[in-house]
C-alpha positions as CSV (number, residue, x, y, z in Angstrom):
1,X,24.6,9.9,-7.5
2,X,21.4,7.8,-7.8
3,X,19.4,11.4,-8.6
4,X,18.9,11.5,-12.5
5,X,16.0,9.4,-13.9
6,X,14.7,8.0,-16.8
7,X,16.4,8.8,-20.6
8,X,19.2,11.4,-18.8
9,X,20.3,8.6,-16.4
10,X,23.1,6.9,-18.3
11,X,23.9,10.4,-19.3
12,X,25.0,11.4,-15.8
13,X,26.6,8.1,-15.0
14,X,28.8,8.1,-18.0
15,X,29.3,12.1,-17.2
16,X,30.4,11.3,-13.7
17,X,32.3,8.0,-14.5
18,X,34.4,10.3,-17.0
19,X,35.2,12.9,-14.6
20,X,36.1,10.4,-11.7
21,X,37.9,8.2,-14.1
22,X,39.6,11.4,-15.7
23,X,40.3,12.7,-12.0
24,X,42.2,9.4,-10.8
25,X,44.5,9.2,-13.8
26,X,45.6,12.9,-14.1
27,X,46.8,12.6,-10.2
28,X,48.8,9.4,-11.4
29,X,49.9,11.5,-14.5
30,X,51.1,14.1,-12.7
31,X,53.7,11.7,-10.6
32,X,54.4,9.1,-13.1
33,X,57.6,7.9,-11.4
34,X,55.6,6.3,-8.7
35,X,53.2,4.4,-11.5
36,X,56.7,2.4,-12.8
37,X,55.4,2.7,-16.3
38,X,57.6,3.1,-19.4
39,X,58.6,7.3,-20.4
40,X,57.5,6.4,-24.3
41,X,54.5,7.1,-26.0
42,X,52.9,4.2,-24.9
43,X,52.2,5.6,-21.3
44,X,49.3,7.8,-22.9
45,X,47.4,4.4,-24.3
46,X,47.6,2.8,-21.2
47,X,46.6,6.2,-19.4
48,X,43.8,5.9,-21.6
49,X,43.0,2.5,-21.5
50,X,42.9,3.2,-17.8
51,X,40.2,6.1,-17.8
52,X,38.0,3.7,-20.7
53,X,37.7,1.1,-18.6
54,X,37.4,2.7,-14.7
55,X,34.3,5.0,-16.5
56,X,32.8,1.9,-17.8
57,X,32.6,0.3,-13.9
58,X,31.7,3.1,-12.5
59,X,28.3,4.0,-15.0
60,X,28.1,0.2,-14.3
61,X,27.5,0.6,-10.8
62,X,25.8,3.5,-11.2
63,X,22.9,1.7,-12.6
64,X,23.0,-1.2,-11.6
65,X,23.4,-1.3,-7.9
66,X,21.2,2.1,-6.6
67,X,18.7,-0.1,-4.0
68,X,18.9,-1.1,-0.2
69,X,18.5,-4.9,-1.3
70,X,22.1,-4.6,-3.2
71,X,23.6,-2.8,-0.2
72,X,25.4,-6.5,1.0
73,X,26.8,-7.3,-2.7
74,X,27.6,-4.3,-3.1
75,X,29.7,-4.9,0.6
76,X,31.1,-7.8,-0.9
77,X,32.2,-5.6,-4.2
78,X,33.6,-3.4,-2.0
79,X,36.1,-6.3,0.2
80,X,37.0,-7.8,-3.3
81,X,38.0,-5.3,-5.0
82,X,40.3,-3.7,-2.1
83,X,41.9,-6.7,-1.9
84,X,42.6,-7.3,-5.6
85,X,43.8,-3.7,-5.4
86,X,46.1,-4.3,-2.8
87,X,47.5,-7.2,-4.1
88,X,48.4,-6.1,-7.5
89,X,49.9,-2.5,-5.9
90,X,51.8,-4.6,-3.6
91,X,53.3,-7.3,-6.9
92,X,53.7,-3.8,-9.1
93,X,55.9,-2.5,-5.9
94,X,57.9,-5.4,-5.8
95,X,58.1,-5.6,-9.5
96,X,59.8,-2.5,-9.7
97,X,62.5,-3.7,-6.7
98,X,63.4,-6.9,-8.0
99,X,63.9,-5.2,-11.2
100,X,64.7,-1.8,-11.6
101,X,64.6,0.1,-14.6
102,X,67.9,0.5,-17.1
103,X,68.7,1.7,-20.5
104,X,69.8,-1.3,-21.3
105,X,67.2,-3.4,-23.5
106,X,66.9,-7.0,-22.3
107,X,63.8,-9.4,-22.3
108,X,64.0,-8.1,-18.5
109,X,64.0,-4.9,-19.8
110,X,60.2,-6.0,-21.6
111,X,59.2,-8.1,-18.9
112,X,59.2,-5.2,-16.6
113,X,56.9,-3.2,-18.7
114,X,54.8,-5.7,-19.9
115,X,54.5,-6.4,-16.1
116,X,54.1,-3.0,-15.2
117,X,51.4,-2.1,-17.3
118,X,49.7,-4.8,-16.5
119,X,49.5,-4.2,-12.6
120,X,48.8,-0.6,-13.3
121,X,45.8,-1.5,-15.0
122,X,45.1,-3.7,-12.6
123,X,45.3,-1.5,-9.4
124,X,44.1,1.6,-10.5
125,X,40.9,-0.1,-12.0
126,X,40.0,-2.4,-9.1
127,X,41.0,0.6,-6.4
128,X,38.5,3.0,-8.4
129,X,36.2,0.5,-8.7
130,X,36.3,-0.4,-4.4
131,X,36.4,3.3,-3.7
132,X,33.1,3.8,-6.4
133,X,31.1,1.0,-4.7
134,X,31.7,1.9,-1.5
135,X,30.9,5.8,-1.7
136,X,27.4,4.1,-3.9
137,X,27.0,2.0,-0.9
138,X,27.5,5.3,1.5
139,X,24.4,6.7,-0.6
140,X,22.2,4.2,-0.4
141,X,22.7,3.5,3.4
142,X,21.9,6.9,3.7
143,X,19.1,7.1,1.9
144,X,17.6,3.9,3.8
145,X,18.4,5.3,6.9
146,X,15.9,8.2,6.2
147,X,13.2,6.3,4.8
148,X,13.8,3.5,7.4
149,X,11.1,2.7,9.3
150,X,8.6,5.1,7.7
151,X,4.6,3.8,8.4
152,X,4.5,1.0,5.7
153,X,0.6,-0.1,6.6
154,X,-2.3,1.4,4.8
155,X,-5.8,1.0,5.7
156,X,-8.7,2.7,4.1
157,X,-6.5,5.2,2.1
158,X,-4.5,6.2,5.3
159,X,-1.3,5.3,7.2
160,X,-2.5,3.5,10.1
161,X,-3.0,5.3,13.7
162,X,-0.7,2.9,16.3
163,X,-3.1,4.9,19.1
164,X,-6.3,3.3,17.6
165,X,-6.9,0.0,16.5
166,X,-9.3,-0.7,13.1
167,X,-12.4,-1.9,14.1
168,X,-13.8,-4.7,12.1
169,X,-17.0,-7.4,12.5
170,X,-16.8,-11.2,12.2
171,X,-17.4,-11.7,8.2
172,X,-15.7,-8.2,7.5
173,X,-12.6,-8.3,5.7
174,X,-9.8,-5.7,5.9
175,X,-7.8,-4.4,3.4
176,X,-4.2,-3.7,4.3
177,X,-2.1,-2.3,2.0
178,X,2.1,-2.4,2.6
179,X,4.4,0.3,0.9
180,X,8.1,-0.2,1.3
181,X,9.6,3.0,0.3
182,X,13.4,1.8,1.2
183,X,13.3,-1.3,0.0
184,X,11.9,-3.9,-2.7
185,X,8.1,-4.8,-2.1
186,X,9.0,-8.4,-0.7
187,X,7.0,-8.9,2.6
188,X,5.7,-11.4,4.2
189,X,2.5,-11.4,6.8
190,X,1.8,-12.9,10.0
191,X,-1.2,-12.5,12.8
192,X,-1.4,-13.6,16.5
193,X,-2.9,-15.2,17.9
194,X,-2.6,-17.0,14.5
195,X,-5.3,-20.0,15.5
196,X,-7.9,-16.7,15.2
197,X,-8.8,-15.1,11.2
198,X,-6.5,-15.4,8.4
199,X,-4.4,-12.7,6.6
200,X,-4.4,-13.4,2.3
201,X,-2.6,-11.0,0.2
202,X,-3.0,-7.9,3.2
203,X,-6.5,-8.8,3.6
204,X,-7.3,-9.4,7.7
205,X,-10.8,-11.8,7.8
206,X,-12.5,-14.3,11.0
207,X,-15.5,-16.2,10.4
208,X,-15.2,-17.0,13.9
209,X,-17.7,-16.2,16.3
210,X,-17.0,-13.5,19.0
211,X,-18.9,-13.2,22.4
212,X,-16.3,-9.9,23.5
213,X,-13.7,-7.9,21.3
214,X,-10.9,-10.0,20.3
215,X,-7.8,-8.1,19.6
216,X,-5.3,-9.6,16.9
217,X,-2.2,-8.1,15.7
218,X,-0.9,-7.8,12.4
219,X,2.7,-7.4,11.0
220,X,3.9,-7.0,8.0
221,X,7.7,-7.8,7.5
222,X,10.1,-7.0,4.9
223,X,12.0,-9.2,3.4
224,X,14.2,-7.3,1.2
225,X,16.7,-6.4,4.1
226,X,16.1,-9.5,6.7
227,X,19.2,-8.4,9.4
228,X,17.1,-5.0,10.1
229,X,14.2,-6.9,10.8
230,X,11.9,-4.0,9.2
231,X,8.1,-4.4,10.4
232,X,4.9,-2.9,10.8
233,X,2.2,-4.1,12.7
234,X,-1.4,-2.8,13.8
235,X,-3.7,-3.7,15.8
236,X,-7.5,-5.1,14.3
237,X,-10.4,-5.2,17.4
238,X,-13.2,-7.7,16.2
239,X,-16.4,-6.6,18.2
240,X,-19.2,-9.0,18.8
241,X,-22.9,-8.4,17.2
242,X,-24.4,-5.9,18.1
243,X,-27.9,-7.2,19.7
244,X,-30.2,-4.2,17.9
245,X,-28.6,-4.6,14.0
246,X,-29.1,-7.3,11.9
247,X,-26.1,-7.9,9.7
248,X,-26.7,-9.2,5.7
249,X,-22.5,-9.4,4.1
250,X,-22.6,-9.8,0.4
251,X,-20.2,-8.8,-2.5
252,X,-20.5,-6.2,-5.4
253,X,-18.2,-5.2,-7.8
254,X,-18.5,-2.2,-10.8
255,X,-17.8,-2.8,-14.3
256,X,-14.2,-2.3,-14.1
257,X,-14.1,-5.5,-11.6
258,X,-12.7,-3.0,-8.5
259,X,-14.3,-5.0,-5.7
260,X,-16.3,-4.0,-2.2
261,X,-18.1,-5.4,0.3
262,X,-21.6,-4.2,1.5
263,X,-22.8,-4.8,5.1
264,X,-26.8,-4.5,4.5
265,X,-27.2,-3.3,9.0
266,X,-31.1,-3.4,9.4
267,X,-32.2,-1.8,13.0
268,X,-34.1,-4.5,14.7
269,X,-36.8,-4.2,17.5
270,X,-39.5,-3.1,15.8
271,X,-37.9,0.1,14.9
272,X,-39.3,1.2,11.6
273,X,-40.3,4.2,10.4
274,X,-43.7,5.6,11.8
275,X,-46.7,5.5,9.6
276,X,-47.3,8.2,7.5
277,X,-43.8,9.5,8.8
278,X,-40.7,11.4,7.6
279,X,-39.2,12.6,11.0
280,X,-40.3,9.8,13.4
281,X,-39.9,6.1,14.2
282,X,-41.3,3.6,16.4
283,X,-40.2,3.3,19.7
284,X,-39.6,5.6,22.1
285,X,-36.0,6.9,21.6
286,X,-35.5,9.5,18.6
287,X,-34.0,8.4,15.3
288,X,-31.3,10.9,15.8
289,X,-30.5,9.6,19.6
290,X,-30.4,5.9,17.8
291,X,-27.7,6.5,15.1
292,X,-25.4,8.4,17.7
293,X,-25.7,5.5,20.2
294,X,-24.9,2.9,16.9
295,X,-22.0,5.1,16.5
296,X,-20.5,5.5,19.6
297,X,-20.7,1.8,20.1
298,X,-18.3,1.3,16.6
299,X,-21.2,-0.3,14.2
300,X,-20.0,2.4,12.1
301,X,-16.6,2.1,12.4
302,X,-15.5,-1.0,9.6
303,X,-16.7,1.0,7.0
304,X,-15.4,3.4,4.5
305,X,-18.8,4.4,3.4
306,X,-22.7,4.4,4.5
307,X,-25.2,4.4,2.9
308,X,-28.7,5.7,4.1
309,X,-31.8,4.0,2.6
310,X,-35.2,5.2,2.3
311,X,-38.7,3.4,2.1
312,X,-42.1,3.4,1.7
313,X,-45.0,0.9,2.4
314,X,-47.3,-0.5,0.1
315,X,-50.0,2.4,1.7
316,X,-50.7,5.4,-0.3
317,X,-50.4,6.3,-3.6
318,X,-47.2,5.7,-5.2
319,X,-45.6,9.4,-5.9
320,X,-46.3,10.5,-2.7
321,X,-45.2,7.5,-0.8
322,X,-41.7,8.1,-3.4
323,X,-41.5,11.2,-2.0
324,X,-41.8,10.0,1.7
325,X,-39.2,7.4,1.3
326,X,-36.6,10.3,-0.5
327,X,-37.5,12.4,2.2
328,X,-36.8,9.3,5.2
329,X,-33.6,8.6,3.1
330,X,-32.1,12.6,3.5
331,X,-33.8,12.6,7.2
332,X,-31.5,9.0,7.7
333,X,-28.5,10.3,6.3
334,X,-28.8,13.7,8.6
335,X,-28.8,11.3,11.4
336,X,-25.8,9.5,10.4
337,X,-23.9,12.7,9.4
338,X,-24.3,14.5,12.9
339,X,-23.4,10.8,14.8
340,X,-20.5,10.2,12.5
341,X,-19.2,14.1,13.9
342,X,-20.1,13.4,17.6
343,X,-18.1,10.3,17.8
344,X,-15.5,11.5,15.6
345,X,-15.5,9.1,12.9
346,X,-14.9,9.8,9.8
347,X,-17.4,9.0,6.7
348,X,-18.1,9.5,3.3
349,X,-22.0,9.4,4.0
350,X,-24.9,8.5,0.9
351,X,-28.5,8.1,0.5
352,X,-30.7,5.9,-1.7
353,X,-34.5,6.0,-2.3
354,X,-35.6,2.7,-3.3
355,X,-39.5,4.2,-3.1
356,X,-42.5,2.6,-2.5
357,X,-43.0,-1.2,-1.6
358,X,-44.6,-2.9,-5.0
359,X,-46.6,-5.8,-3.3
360,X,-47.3,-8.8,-5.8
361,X,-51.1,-8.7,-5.0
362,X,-53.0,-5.6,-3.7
363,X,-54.1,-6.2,0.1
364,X,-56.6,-4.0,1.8
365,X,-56.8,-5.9,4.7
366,X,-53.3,-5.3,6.4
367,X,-52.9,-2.8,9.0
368,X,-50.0,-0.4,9.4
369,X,-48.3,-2.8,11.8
370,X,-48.2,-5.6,9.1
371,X,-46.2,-3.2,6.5
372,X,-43.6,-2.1,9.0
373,X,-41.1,-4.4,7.8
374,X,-41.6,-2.4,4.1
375,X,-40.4,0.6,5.8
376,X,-37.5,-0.6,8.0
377,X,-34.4,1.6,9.0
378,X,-31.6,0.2,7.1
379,X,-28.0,1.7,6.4
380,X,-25.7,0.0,4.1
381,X,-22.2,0.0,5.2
382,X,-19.3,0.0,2.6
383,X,-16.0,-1.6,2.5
384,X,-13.6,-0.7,-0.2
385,X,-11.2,-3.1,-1.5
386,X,-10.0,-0.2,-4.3
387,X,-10.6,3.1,-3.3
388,X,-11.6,4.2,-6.7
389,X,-14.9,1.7,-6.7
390,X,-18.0,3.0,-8.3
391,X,-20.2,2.1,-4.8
392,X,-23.3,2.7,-7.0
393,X,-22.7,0.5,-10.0
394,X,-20.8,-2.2,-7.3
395,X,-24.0,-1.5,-4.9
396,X,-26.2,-2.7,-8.0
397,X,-24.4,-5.9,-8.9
398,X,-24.5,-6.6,-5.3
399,X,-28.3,-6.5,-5.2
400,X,-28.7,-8.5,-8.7
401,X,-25.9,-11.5,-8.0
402,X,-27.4,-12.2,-4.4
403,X,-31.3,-11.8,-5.6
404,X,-31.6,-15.4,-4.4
405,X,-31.2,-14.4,-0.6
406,X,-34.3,-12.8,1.1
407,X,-33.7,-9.2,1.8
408,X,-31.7,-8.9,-1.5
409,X,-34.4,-10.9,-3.1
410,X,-37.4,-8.6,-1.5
411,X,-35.1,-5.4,-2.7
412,X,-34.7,-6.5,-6.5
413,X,-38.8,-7.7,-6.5
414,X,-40.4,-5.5,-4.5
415,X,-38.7,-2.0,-5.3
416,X,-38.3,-0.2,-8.0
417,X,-34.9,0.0,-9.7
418,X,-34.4,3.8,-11.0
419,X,-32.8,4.3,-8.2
420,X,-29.5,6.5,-8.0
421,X,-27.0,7.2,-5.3
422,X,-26.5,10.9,-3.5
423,X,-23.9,12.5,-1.8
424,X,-25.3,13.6,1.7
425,X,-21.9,15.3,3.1
């Protein structure tokens, strides 16, 4: 039962009922003396009445009642209609004692068959019925007890790992998504320590201040089937700032309003790229060493996506210095790709080349040291709310809504906007 969908559905359930019903009432046919009904004609109509009536239940059940969250009514079905069963086999017996059958016709005579029929009907319907909700409440039980307690938290696309918590930043939200597969969708959420972050419709997010990792648990509990107390839980690591990125949160979403959030993660310490440079930048570790020691420390890890960015200075004319930023973008995004497989993480990885730096004024004066915040090492981390989002399209609406805000405002003015995203794994 419970296996035909859609238009053939009712089919089966009426098909079944038919046969069940039919199966009931040709074992009572075949030892009528036991059913006390009258020898006439009138035994087939109330056979048939019978089967009419016990089909009819039984395709009701049948569709109606085929989910875990009906299991207790259908209990309660179950107890009722024993007892009514019971009770009207138990009058029908005693009918047939107090007044046994004769030849002789008497209103007692009509009484008794009258009677009769009626308790038939009665018992056979309600003990079809009991025995049909309990063998629909057998199915179902076992159909929750193998889907019970099957991973119900999603994150990033995924059922969570229990062995490894998500890591996430203070500002970063993060997306949960709950599946119950035995049950109705009716969950509820809860955190602890709850005084830290809040949890809105599966999304984790703390706008508190961290000095060390603060570990918070989330659970997610059904509420279709409370007694089980079905729950999932996982556990969210907020790590503090890391001292060498600066972090810029903002919004984006694409045209078809699917929604992300893009972490703007600028290396700090004067490390820009080196004048004149595609392979190099300043300071004294290599660019390479850099993005595997950002990775192994979990800046990467919040995000579903990253996004390598490539610039130019003001210096130079401007299709060369193009070419230099396309060429510090795809040297960026090797970096990223060979620290995202040393550290095991797993990223979709892109790259941007926003091109030259388009001062308002020409300036011959500044030295190469004064135009090294044109050519900084930024990465773009993305967090998908929907895992269909168009990251370019959302990346763009990002940069024009928050124009107002100085590095989004200094992206927007200063660089050019032809700019398209590539796949770099």
């Amino acid at each position: 039962m419970g296996t035909a969908t859609g238009a053939l559905q009712p089919l089966v359930a009426c098909a079944e009922a038919l046969m069940a019903a039919g199966l009931v009432i040709f074992l009572a046919w075949r030892k009528r003396s036991v059913l006390l009904l009258p020898r006439d004609q009138g035994l087939s109509a109330v056979l048939a009445t019978a089967t009419l009536i016990v089909a009819v239940l039984l395709g009701f059940v049948y569709v109606r009642y085929d989910h875990c969250s009906q299991i207790d009514e259908l209990l309660r079905l179950v107890i009722t209609s024993a007892l009514g069963c019971f009770a009207a086999l138990l009058a029908h017996l005693l009918l047939a004692k107090w007044l046994p059958r004769t030849e002789k016709k008497s209103r007692w005579h009509f009484l008794r068959d009258v009677g009769g029929i009626v308790l038939f009907l009665a018992w056979s319907i309600t003990g079809s019925f009991a025995l049909t909700c309990a063998a629909q409440a057998l199915v179902i039980q076992v159909d929750m007890k193998v889907k019970h307690r099957q991973v119900a938290l999603i994150h990033d696309g995924y059922p969570v790992d229990k062995d490894k918590p998500i890591i996430t930043k203070v500002g970063l939200p993060v997306h949960l998504i709950a599946r119950r597969v035995e049950c109705d969708d009716r969950i509820t959420w809860s955190w602890s320590p709850s005084d830290f972050g809040t949890v809105e419709n599966g999304t984790f997010l703390t706008l508190t201040p961290v000095t060390h990792a603060r570990h918070i648990v989330v659970t997610v509990h059904s509420l279709a089937h409370p007694r089980y107390d079905e729950h999932d839980d996982v556990d969210i690591v907020v790590n503090p700032e890391d001292p060498n990125v600066e972090r810029k949160t903002t919004q984006g979403q694409d045209p078809e309003g699917r929604q992300g959030t893009f972490d703007v993660l600028i290396v700090t310490k004067d490390r820009s790229w080196e004048f004149a440079s595609d392979e190099r930048i300043d300071g004294n570790l290599p660019g390479d060493e850099l993005m595997k020691r950002l990775a192994e420390s979990e800046v990467f890890h919040p995000y579903q996506d990253l996004v390598a960015v490539g610039t130019a200075s003001r210096e130079g004319e401007k299709p060369k210095e193009d070419a230099r930023a396309d060429l510090r973008s795809a040297r960026l995004s090797t970096w990223i790709v060979s620290a995202l497989r040393s550290s095991t993480t797993n990223r979709k990885v892109w790259r941007i080349n926003l091109g030259r730096y388009m001062p308002d004024r020409d300036t011959e004066s500044l030295q190469p040291s004064d135009t090294a915040r044109e050519r900084r090492l930024v990465v773009i981390g993305v967090i998908r709310k929907d895992a269909k989002l168009d990251v370019e399209r959302a990346l763009r609406n990002a940069f024009d809504m928050h124009s107002k805000e100085e590095f989004f405002r200094e992206i927007v003015r200063h660089y050019p906007k032809d700019w398209s995203l590539t796949p770099a794994n």
